[in-house]
N, C-alpha and C positions, 0 to 999 in steps of 0.2 A: 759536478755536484748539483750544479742548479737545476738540470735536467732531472735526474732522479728528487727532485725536490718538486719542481715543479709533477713531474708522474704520480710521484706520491700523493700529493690535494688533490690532483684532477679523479685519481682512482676515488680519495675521501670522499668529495663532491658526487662521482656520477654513484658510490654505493650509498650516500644517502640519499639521493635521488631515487635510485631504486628502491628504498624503504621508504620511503614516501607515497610515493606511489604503487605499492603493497598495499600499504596503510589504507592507501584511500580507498583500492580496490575493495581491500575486505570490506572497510564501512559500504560501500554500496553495495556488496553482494548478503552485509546485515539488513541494512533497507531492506533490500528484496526481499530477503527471506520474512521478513514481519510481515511484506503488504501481502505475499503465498501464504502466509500461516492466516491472516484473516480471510483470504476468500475463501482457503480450503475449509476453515471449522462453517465457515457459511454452505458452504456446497454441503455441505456434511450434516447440515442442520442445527448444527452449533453453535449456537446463538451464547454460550455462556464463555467458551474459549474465545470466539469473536471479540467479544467485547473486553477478554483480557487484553486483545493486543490495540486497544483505545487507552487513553490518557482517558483519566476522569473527566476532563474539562476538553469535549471536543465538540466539531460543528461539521454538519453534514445538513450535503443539501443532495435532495435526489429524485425521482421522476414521480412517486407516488403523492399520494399528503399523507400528512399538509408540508410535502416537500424540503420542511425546514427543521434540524433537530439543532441545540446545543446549549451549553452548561454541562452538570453536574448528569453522569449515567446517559448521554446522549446515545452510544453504542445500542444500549439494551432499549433504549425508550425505539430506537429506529425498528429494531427487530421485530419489538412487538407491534409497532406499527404496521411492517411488512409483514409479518403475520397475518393480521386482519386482514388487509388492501389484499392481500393472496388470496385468503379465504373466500370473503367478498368477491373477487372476478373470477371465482374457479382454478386461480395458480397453485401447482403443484409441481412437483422436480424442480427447482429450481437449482440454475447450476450457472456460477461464473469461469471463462474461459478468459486468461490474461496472455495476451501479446507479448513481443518483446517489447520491450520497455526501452521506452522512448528518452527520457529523462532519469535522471537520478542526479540531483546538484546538492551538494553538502558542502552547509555552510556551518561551523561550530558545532551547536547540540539540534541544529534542524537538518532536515532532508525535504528535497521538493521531489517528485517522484509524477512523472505522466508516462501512463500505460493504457494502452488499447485494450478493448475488452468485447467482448460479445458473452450474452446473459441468453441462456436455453432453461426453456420451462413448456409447461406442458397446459393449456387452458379448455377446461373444461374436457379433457382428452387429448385436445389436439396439439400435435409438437410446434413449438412458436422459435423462432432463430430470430432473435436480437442482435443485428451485425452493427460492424460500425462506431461501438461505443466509447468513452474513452473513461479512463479512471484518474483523475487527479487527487493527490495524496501528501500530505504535510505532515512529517512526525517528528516528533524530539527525545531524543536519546536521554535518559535516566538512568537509575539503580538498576533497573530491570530491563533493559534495553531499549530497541526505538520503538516508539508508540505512538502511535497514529494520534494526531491532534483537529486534523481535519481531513474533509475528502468530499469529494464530487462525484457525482455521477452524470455523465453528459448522452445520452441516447444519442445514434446516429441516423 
């Protein structure tokens, strides 16, 4: 009897274990899918989908100027910055390419998230390959899922 008793917990045990870690996997393949839905509405020129998957209150730091955005609309103030700083040097196509992703740590209602990235665009005509880079990304899960609270951009 004790045998069948103790089988029974250990089955309880390793099939919440496996729900668990279910759980966890979905949440970081949620992650994912948020930081893919913002660089794709950006590849895509999408500057207004983009900035849904931002938290109102985010900070971003990134290779143009004035390098540094954050508070209140931070997404859209970047955009339009990169906008101009495009216009300004002749950038055009511009297209982010993500790696496999290096990190995904989920802790409560945050996500820490590093992912490689190479950025292609096209200056003044010419095809430009941004290799090397990397993307770091903070977001916290609400009403309306994970949303980007912060992010870097690190040129390589």
């Amino acid at each position: 009897m004790h045998r069948v008793l103790i089988a029974f917990a250990l089955a309880m045990l390793l099939q919440g274990t496996t729900t668990a870690q279910e759980k966890g996997a979905q949440e970081k393949s949620a992650v994912v899918a948020s930081v893919h839905k913002f660089v794709d509405a950006f590849d895509k020129g999408d500057a207004k989908t983009a900035a849904t998957m931002c938290a109102n209150e985010t900070s971003i730091i990134d290779e143009f100027p004035p390098n540094e955005w954050h508070g209140a609309g931070a997404c859209a103030k970047w955009a339009n910055d990169y906008d101009a700083d495009a216009k300004k040097e002749g950038v055009t196509d511009g297209g982010v390419t993500l790696g496999s992703v290096r990190h995904v740590d989920i802790t409560g209602d945050r996500a820490y998230v590093v992912v490689p990235a190479e950025y292609t665009f096209k200056q003044k005509g010419k095809a430009v390959k941004e290799t090397g880079s990397t993307m770091t990304l903070v977001l916290r899960k609400g009403a309306s899922g994970w949303r980007i609270i912060a992010w870097t951009w690190t040129r390589g």
